[in-house]
Chimera marker file (.cmm) of the C-alpha trace (Angstrom):
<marker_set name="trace">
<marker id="1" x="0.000" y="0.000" z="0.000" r="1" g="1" b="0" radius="0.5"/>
<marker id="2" x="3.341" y="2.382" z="0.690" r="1" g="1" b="0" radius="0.5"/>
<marker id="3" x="4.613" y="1.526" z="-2.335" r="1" g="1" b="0" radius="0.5"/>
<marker id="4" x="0.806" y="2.540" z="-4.181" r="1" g="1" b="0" radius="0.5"/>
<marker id="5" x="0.746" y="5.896" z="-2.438" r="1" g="1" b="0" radius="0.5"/>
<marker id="6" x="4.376" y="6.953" z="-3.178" r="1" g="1" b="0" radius="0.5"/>
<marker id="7" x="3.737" y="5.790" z="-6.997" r="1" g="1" b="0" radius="0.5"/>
<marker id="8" x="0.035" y="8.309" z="-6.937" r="1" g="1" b="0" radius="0.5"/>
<marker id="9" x="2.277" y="10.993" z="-4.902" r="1" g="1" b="0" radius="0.5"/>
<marker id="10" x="5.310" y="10.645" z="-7.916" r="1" g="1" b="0" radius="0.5"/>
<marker id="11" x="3.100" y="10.979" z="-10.247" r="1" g="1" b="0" radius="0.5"/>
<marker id="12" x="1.210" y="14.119" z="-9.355" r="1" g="1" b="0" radius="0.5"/>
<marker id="13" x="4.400" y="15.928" z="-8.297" r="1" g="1" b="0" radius="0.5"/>
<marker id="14" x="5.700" y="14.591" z="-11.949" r="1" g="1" b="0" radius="0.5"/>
<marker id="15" x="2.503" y="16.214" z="-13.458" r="1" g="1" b="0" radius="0.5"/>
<marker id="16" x="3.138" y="19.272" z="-11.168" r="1" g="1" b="0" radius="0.5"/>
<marker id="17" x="7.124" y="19.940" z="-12.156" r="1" g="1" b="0" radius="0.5"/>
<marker id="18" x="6.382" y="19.690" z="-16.021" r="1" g="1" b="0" radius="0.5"/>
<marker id="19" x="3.124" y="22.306" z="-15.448" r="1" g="1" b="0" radius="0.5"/>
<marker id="20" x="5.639" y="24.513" z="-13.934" r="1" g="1" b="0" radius="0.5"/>
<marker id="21" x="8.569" y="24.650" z="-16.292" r="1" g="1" b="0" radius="0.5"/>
<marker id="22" x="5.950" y="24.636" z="-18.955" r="1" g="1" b="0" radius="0.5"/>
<marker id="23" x="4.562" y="27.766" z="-17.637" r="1" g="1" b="0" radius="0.5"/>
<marker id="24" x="7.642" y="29.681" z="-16.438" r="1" g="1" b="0" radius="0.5"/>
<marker id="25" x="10.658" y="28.762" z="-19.150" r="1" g="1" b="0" radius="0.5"/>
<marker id="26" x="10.679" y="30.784" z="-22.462" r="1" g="1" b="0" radius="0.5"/>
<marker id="27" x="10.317" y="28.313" z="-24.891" r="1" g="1" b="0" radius="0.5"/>
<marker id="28" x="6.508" y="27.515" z="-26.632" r="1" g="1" b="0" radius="0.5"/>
<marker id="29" x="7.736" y="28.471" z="-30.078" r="1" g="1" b="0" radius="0.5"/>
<marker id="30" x="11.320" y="28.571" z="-31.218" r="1" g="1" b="0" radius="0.5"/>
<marker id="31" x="13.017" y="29.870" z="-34.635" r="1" g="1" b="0" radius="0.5"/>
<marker id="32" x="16.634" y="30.557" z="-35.357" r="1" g="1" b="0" radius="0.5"/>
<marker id="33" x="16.992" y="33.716" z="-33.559" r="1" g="1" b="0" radius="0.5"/>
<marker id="34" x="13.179" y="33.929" z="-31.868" r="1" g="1" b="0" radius="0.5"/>
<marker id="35" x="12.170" y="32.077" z="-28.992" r="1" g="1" b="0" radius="0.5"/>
<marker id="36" x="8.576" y="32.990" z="-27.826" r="1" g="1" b="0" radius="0.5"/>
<marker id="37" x="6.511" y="32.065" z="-24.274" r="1" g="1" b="0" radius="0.5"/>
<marker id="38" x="3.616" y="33.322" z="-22.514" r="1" g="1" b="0" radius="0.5"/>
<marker id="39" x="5.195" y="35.919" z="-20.799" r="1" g="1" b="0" radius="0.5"/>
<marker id="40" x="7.981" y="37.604" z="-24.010" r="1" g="1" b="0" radius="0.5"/>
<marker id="41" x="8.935" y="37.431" z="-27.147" r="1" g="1" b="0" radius="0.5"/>
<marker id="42" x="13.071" y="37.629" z="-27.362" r="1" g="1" b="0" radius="0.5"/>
<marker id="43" x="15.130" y="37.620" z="-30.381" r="1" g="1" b="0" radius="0.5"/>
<marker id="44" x="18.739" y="37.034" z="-30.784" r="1" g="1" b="0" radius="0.5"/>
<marker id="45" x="20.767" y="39.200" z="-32.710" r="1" g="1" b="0" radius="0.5"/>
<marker id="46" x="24.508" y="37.762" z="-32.717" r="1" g="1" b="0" radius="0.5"/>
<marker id="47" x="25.372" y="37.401" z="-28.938" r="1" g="1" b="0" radius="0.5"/>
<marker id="48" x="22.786" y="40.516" z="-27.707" r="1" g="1" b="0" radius="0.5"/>
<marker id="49" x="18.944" y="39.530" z="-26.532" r="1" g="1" b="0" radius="0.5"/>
<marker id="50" x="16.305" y="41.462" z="-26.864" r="1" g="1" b="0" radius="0.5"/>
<marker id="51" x="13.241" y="40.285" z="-25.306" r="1" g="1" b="0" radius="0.5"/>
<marker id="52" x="9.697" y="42.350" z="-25.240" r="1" g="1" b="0" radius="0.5"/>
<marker id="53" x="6.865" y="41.114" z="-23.118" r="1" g="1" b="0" radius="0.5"/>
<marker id="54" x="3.919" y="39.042" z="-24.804" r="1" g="1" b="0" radius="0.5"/>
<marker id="55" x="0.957" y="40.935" z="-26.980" r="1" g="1" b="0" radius="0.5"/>
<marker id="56" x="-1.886" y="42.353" z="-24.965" r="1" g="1" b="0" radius="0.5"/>
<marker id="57" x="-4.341" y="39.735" z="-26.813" r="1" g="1" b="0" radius="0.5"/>
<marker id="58" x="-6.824" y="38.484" z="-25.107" r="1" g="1" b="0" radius="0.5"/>
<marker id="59" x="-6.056" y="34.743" z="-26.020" r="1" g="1" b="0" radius="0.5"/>
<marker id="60" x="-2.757" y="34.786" z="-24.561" r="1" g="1" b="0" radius="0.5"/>
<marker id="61" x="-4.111" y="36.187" z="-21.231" r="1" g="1" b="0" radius="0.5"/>
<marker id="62" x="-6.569" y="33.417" z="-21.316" r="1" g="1" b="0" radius="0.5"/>
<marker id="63" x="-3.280" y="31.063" z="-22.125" r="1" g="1" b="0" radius="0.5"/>
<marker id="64" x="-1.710" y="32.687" z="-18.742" r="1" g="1" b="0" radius="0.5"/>
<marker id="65" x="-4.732" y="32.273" z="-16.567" r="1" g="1" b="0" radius="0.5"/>
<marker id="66" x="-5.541" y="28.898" z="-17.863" r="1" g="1" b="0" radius="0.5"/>
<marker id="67" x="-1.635" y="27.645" z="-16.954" r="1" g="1" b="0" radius="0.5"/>
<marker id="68" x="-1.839" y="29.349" z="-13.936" r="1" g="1" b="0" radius="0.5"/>
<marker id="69" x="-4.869" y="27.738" z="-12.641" r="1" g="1" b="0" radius="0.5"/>
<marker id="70" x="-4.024" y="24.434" z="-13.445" r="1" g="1" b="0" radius="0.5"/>
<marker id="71" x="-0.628" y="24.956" z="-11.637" r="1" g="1" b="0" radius="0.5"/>
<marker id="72" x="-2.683" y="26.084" z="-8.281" r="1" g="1" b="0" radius="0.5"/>
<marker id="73" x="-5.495" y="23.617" z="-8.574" r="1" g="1" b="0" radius="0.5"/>
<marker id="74" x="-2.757" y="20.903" z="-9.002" r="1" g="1" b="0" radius="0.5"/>
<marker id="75" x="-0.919" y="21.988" z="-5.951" r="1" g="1" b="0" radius="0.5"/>
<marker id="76" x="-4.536" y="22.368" z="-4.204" r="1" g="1" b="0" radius="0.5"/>
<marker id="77" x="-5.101" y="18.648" z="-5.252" r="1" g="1" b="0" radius="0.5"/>
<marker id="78" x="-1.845" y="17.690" z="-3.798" r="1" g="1" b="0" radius="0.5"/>
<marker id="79" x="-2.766" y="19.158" z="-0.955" r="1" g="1" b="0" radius="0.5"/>
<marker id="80" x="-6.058" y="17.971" z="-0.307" r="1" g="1" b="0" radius="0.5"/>
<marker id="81" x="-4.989" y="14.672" z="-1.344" r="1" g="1" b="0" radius="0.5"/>
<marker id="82" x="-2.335" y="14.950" z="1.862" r="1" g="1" b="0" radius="0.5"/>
<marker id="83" x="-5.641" y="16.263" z="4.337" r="1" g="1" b="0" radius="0.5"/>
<marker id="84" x="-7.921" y="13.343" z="2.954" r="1" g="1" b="0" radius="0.5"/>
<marker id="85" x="-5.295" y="11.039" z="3.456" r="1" g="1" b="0" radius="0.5"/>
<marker id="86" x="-5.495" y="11.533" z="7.713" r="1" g="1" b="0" radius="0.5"/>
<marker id="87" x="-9.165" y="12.521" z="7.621" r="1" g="1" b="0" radius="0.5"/>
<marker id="88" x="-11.380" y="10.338" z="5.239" r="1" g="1" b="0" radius="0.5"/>
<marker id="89" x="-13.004" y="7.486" z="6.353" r="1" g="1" b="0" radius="0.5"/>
<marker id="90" x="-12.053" y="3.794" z="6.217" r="1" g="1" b="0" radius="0.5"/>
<marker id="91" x="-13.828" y="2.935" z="2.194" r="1" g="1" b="0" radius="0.5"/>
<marker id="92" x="-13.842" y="6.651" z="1.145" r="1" g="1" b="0" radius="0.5"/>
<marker id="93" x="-13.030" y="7.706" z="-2.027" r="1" g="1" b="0" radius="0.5"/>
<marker id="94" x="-10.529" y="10.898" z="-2.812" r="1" g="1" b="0" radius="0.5"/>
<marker id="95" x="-13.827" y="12.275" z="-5.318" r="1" g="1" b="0" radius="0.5"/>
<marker id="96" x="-12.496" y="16.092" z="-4.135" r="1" g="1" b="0" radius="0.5"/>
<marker id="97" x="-8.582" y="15.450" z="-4.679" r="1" g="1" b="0" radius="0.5"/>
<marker id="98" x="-9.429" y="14.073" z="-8.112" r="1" g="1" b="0" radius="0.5"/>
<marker id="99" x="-12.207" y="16.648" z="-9.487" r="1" g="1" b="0" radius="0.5"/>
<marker id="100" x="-9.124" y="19.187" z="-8.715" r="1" g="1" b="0" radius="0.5"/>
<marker id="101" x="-6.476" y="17.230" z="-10.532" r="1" g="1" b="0" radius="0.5"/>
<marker id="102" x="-8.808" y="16.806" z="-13.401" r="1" g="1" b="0" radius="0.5"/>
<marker id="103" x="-9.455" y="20.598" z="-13.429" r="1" g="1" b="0" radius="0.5"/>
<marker id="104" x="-5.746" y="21.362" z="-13.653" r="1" g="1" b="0" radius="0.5"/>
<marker id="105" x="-5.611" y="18.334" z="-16.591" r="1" g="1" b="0" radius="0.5"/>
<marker id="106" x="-8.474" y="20.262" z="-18.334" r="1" g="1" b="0" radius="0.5"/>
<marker id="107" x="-6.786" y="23.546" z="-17.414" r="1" g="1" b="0" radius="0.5"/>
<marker id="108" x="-3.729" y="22.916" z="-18.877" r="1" g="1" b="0" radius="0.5"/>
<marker id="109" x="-5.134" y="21.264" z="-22.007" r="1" g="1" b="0" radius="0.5"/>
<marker id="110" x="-7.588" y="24.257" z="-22.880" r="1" g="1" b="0" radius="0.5"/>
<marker id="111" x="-4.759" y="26.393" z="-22.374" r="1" g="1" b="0" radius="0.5"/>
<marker id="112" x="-2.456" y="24.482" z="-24.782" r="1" g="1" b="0" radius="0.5"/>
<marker id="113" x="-5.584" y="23.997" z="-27.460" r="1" g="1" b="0" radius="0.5"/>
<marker id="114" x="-5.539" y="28.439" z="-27.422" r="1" g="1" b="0" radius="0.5"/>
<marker id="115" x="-2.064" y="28.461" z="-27.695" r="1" g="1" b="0" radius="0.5"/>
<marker id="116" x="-2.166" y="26.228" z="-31.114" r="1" g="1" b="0" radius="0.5"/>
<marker id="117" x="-4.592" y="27.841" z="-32.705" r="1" g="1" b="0" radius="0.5"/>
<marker id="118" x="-4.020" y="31.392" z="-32.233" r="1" g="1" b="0" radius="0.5"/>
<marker id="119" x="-0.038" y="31.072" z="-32.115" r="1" g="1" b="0" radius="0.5"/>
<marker id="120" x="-0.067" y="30.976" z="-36.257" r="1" g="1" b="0" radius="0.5"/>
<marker id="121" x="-0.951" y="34.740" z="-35.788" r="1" g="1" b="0" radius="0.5"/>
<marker id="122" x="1.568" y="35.731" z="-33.384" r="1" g="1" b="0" radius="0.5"/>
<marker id="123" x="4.362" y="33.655" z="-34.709" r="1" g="1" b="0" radius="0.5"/>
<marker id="124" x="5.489" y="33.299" z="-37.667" r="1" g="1" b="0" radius="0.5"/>
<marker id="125" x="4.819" y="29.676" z="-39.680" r="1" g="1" b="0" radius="0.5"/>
<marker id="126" x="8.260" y="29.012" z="-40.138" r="1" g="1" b="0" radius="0.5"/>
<marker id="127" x="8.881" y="28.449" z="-35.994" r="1" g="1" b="0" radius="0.5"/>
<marker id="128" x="8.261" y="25.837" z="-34.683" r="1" g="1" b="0" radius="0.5"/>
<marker id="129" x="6.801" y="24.938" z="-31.303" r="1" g="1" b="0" radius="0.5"/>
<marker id="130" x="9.143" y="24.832" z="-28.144" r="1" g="1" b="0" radius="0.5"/>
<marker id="131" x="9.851" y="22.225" z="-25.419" r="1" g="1" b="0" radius="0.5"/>
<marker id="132" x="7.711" y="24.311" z="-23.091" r="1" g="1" b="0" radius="0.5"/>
<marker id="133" x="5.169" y="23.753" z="-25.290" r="1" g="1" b="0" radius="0.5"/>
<marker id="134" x="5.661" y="19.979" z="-25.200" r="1" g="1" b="0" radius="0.5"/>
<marker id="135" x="5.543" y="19.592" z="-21.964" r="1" g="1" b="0" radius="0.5"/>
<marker id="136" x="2.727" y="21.274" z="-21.324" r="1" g="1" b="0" radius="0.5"/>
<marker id="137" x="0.511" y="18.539" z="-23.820" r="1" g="1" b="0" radius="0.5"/>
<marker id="138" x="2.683" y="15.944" z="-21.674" r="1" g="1" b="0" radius="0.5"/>
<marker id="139" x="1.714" y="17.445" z="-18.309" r="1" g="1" b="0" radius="0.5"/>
<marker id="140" x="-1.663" y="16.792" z="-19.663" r="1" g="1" b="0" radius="0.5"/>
<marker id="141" x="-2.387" y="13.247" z="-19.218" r="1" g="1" b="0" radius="0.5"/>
<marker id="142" x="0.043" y="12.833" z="-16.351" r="1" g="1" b="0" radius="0.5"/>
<marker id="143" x="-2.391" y="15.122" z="-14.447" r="1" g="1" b="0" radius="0.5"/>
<marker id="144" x="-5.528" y="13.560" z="-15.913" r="1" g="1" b="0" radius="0.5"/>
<marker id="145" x="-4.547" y="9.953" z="-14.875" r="1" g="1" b="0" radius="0.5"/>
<marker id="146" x="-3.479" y="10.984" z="-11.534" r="1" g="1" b="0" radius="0.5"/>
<marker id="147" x="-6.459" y="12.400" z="-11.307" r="1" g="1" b="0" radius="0.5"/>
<marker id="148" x="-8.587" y="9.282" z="-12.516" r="1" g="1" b="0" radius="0.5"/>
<marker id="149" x="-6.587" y="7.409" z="-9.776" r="1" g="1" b="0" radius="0.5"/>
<marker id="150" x="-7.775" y="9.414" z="-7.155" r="1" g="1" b="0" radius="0.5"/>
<marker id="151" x="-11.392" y="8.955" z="-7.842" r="1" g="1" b="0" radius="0.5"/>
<marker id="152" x="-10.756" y="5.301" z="-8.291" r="1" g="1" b="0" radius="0.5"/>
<marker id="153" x="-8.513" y="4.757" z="-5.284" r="1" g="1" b="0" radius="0.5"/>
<marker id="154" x="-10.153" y="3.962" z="-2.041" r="1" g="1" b="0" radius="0.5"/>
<marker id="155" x="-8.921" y="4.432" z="1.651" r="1" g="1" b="0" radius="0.5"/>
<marker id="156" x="-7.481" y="1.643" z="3.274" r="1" g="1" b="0" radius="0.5"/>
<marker id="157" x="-6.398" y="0.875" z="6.937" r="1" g="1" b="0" radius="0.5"/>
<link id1="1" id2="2" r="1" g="1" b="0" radius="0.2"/>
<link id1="2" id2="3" r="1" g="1" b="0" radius="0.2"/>
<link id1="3" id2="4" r="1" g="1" b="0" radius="0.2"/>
<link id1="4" id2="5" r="1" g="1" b="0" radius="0.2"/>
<link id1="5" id2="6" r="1" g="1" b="0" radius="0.2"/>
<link id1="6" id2="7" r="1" g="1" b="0" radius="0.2"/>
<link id1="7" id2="8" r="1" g="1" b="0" radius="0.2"/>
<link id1="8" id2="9" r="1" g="1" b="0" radius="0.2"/>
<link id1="9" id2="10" r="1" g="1" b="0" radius="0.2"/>
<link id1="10" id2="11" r="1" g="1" b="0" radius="0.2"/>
<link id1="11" id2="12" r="1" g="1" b="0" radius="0.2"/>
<link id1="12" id2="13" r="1" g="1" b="0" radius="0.2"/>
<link id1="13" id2="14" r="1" g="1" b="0" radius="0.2"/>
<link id1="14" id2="15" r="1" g="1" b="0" radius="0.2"/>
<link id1="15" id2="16" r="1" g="1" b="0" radius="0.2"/>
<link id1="16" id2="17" r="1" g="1" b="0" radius="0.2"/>
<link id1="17" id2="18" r="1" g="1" b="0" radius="0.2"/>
<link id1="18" id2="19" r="1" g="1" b="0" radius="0.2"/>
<link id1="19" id2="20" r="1" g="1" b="0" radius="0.2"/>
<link id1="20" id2="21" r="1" g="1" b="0" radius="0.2"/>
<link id1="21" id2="22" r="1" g="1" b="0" radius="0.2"/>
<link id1="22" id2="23" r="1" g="1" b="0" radius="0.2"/>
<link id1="23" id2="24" r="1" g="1" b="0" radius="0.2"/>
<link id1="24" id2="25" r="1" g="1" b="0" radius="0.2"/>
<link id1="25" id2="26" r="1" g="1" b="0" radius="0.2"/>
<link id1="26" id2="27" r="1" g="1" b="0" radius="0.2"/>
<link id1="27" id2="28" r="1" g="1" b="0" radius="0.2"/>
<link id1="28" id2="29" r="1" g="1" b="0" radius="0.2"/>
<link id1="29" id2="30" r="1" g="1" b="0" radius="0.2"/>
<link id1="30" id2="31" r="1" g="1" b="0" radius="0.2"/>
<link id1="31" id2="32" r="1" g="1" b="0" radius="0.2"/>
<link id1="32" id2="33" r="1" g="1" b="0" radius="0.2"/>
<link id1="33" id2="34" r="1" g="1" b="0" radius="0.2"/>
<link id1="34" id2="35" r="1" g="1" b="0" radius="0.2"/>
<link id1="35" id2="36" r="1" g="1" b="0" radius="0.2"/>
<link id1="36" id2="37" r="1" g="1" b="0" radius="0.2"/>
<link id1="37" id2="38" r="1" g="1" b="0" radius="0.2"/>
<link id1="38" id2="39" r="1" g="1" b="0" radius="0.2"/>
<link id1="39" id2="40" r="1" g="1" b="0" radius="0.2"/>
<link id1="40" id2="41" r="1" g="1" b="0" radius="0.2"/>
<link id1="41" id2="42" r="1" g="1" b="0" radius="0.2"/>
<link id1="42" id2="43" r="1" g="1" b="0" radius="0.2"/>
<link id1="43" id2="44" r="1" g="1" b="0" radius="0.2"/>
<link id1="44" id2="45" r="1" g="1" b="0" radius="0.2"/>
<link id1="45" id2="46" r="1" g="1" b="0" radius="0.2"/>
<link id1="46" id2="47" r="1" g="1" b="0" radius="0.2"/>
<link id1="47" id2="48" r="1" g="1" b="0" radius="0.2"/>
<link id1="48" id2="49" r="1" g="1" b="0" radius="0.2"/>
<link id1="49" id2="50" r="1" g="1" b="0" radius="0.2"/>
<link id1="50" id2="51" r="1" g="1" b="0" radius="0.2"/>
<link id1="51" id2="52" r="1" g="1" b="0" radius="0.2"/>
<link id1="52" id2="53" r="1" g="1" b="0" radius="0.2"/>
<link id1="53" id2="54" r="1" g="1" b="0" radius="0.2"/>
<link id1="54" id2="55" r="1" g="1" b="0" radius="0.2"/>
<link id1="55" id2="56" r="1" g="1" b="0" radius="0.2"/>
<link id1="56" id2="57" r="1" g="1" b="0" radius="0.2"/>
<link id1="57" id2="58" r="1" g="1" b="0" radius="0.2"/>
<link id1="58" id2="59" r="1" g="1" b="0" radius="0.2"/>
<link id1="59" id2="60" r="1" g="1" b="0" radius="0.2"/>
<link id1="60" id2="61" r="1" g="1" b="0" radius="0.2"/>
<link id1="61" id2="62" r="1" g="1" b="0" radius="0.2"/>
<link id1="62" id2="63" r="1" g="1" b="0" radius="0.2"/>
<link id1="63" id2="64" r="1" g="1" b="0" radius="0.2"/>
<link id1="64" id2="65" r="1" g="1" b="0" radius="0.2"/>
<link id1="65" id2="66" r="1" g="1" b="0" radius="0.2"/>
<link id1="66" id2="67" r="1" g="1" b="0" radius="0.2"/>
<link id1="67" id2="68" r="1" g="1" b="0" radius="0.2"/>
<link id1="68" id2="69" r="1" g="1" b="0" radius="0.2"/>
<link id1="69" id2="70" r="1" g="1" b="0" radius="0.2"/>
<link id1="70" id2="71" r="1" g="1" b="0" radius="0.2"/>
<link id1="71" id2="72" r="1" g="1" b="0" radius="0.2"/>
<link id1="72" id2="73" r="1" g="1" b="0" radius="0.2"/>
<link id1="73" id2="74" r="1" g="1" b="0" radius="0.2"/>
<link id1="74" id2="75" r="1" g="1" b="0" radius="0.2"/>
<link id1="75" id2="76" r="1" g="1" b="0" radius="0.2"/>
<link id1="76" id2="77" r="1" g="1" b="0" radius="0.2"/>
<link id1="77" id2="78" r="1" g="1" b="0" radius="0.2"/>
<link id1="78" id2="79" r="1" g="1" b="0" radius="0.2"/>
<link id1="79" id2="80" r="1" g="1" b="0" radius="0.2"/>
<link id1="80" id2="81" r="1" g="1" b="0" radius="0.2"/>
<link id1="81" id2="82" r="1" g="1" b="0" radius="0.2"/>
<link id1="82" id2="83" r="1" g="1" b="0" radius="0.2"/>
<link id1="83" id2="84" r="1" g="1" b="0" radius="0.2"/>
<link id1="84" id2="85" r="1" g="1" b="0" radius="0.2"/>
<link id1="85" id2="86" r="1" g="1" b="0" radius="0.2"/>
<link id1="86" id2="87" r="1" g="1" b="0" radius="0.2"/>
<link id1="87" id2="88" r="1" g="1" b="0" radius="0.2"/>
<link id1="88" id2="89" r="1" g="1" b="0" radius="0.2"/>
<link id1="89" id2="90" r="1" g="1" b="0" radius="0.2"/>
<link id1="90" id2="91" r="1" g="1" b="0" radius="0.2"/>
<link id1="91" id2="92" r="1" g="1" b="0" radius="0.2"/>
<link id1="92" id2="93" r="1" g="1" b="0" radius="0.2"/>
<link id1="93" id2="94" r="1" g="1" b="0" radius="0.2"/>
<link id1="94" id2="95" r="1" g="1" b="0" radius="0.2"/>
<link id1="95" id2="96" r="1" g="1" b="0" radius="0.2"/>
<link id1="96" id2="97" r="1" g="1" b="0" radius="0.2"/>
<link id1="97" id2="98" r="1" g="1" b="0" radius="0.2"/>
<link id1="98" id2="99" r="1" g="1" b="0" radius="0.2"/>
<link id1="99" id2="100" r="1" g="1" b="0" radius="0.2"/>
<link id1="100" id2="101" r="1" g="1" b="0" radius="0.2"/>
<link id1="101" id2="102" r="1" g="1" b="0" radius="0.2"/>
<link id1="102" id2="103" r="1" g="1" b="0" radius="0.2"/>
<link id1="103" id2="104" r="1" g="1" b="0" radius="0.2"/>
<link id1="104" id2="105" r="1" g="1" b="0" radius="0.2"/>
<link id1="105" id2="106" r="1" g="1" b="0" radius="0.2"/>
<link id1="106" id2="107" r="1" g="1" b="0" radius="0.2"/>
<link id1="107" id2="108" r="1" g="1" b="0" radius="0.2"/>
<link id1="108" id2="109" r="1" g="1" b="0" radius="0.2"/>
<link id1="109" id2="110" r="1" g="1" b="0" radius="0.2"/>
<link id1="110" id2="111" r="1" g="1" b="0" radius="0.2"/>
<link id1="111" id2="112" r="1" g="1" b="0" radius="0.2"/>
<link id1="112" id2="113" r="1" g="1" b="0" radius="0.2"/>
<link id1="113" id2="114" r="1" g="1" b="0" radius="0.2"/>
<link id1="114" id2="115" r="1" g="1" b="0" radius="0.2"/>
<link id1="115" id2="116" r="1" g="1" b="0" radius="0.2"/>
<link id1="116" id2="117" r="1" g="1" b="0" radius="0.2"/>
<link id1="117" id2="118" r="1" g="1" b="0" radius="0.2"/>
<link id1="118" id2="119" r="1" g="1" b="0" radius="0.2"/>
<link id1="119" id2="120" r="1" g="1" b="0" radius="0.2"/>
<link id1="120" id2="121" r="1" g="1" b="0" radius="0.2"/>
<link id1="121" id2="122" r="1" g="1" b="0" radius="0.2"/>
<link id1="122" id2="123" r="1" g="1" b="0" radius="0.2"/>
<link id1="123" id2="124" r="1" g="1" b="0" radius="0.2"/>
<link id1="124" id2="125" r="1" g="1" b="0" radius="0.2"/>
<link id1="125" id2="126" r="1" g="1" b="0" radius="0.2"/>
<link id1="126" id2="127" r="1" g="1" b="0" radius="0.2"/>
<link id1="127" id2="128" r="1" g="1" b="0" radius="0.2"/>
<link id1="128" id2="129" r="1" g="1" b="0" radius="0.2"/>
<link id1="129" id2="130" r="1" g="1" b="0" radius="0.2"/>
<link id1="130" id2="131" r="1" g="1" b="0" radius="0.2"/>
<link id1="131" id2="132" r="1" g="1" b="0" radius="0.2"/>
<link id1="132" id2="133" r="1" g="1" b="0" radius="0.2"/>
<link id1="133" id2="134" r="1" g="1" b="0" radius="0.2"/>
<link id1="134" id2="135" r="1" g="1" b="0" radius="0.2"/>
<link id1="135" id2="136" r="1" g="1" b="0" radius="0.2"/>
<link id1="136" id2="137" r="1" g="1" b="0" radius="0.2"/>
<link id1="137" id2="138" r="1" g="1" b="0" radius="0.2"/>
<link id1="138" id2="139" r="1" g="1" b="0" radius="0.2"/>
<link id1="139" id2="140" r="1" g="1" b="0" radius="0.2"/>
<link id1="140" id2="141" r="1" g="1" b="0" radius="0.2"/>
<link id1="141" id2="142" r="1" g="1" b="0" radius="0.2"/>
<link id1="142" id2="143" r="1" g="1" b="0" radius="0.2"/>
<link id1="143" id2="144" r="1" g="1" b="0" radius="0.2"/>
<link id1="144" id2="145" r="1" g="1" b="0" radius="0.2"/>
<link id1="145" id2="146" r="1" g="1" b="0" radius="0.2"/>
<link id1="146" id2="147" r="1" g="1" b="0" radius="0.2"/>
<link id1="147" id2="148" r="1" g="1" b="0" radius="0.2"/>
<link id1="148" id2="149" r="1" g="1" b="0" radius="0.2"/>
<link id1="149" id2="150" r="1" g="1" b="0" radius="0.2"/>
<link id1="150" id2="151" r="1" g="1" b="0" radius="0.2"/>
<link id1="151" id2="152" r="1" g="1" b="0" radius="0.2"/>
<link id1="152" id2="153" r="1" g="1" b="0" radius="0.2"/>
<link id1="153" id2="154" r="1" g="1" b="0" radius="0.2"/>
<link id1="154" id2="155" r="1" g="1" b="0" radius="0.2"/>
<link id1="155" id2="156" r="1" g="1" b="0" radius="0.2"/>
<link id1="156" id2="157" r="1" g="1" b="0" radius="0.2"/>
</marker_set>
């Protein structure tokens, strides 16, 4: 049963690094001398950066919120799953813990869907997207399984 919980607990803090670097390193969309993220655009010229912060648009603030919200209701989840853990009943089910992990899957994946499709006018077509980027669609289902394995998982003496 040790071994179960540290796998669920792994897992979720897995889930929770990658939402993290997703959101806060400066890589969704990369070119030769562009790299672009939520927060700037840079470009390289020789060895000097210049980096200017993100549009105004709408869609990217929606692409902030959206990655910021799944990284708190992830660490909310994490932390409920810590309080149910001591305080639910012998048979009962983590339903809370996993309706917030689930959020921060659907979070994460709504924010990455925006990103995709409104990126082609922001960025030019010949970049391509980032490792930030990639992480974030790999966050994805490492949150939502966790998640599904809270609702499943029952408490055990």
């Amino acid at each position: 049963m040790l071994l179960l919980l540290l796998g669920i607990v792994f897992l979720h803090i897995a889930a929770l690094v990658l939402l993290f670097v997703s959101t806060i390193v400066s890589v969704w969309t990369t070119g030769e001398t562009i790299t672009s993220d939520l927060w700037r655009n840079c470009t390289t010229y020789g060895r000097e950066t210049s980096c200017n912060p993100a549009s105004a648009g709408e869609w990217i603030q929606a692409v902030q919120a959206l990655m910021i919200l799944s990284i708190i209701f992830s660490v909310l989840s994490l932390f409920l799953f810590f309080c149910q853990l001591f305080t639910l009943q012998k048979g009962g089910r983590f339903f809370l813990t996993g309706a917030f992990q689930i959020l921060a899957s659907l979070f994460v994946m709504s924010g990455a869907i925006i990103y995709t499709v409104m990126s082609p006018e922001w960025v030019p077509e010949k970049h391509n997207f980032g490792y930030s980027y990639i992480l974030a669609w790999v966050a994805f289902p490492l949150a939502l399984i966790s998640g599904l394995i809270y609702v499943i998982l029952r408490k055990r003496e």
